[in-house]
C-alpha positions in Angstrom: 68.3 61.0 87.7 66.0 63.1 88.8 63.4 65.3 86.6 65.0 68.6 87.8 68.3 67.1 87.4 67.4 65.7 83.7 66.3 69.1 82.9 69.9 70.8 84.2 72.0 68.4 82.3 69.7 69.0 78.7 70.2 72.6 79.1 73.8 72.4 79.9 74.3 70.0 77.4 72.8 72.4 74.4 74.4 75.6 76.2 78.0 74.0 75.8 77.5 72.4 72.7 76.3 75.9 70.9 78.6 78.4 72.9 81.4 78.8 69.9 78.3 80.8 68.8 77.7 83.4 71.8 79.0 86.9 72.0 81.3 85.9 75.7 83.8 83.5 76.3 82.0 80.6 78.8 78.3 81.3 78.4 77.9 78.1 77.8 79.5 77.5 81.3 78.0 80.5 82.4 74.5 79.0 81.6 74.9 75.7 82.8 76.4 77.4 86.2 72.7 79.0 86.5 71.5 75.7 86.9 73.7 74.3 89.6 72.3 77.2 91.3 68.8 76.5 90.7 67.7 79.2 88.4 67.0 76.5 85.8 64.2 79.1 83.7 66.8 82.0 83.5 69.2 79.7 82.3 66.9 78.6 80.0 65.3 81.9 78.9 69.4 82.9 78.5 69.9 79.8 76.3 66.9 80.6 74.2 67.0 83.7 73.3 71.3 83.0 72.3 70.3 80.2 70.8 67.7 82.3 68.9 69.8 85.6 68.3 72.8 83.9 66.9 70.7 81.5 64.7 72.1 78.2 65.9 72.2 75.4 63.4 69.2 73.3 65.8 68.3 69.7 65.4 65.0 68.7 65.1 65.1 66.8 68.1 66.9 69.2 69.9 64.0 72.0 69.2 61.2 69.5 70.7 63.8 69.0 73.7 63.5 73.2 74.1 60.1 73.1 73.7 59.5 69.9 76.5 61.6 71.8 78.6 60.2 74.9 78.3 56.9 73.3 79.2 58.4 71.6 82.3 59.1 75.2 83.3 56.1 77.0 82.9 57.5 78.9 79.9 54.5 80.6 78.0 53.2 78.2 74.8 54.0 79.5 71.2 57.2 78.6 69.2 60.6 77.6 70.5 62.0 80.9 70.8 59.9 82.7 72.7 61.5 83.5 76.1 59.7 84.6 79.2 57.6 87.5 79.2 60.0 88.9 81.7 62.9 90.7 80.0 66.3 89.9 81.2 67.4 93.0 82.4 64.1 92.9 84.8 65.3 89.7 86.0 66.8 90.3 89.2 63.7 90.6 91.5 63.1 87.0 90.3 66.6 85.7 91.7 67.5 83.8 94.5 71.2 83.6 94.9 73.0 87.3 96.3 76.0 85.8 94.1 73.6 86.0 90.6 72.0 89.1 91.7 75.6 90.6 91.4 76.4 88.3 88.4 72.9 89.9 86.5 74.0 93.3 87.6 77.4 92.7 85.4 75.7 90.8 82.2 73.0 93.2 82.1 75.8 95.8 82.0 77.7 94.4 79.5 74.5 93.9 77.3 73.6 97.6 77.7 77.2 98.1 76.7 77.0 95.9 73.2 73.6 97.5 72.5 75.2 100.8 73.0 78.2 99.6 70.4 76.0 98.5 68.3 74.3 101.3 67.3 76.9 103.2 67.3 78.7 100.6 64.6 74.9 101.0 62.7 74.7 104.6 63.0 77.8 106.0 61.3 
């Protein structure tokens, strides 16, 4: 299998095994998707900061797997969490596919959307 392959599968793997704990229905898929279309750091930088916001119950092993693949990647040094210094919603220059520029268009959307009912939940 190939290194880019390897790296696909492991974040797959740890996006579908941790999804019961993501605010959407199929980010796990959804993640995993981003690498079949060869965004393999967004899916990553996605996976991370879930991962991270929803305080997933990580393995040992499966923190030095984030950290070796955020390495592989170019992902900045510093602990596991730390995504890319590019903030998701400023993503979409970054993108290849027409289909995920769309597909960013609608997540970032929908985070604006939680954010919003979020602090409306917090405020009053």
């Amino acid at each position: 299998m190939a290194a880019a392959e390897e790296r696909n599968a492991a974040i797959g793997a740890l996006a579908r095994k941790y999804e019961h704990l993501f605010p959407y229905d199929h980010h796990g898929d959804f993640i995993a998707g981003l690498c079949e279309h060869g965004e393999s750091e967004l899916a990553l930088d996605i996976l991370i900061g879930n991962l991270h916001d929803w305080d997933a119950p990580l393995e040992p092993g499966e923190i030095a797997r984030i950290i070796e693949l955020k390495r592989d990647l170019g992902f900045p040094e510093g602990p596991w969490w730390l995504q890319l210094p590019v903030p998701f919603i400023d993503l979409e220059p970054h993108l290849h596919d027409p289909a995920l520029v769309n597909l960013h268009a609608l997540l970032t959307a929908l985070l604006e959307a939680r954010r919003a009912e979020n602090d409306w939940e917090h405020s009053g």
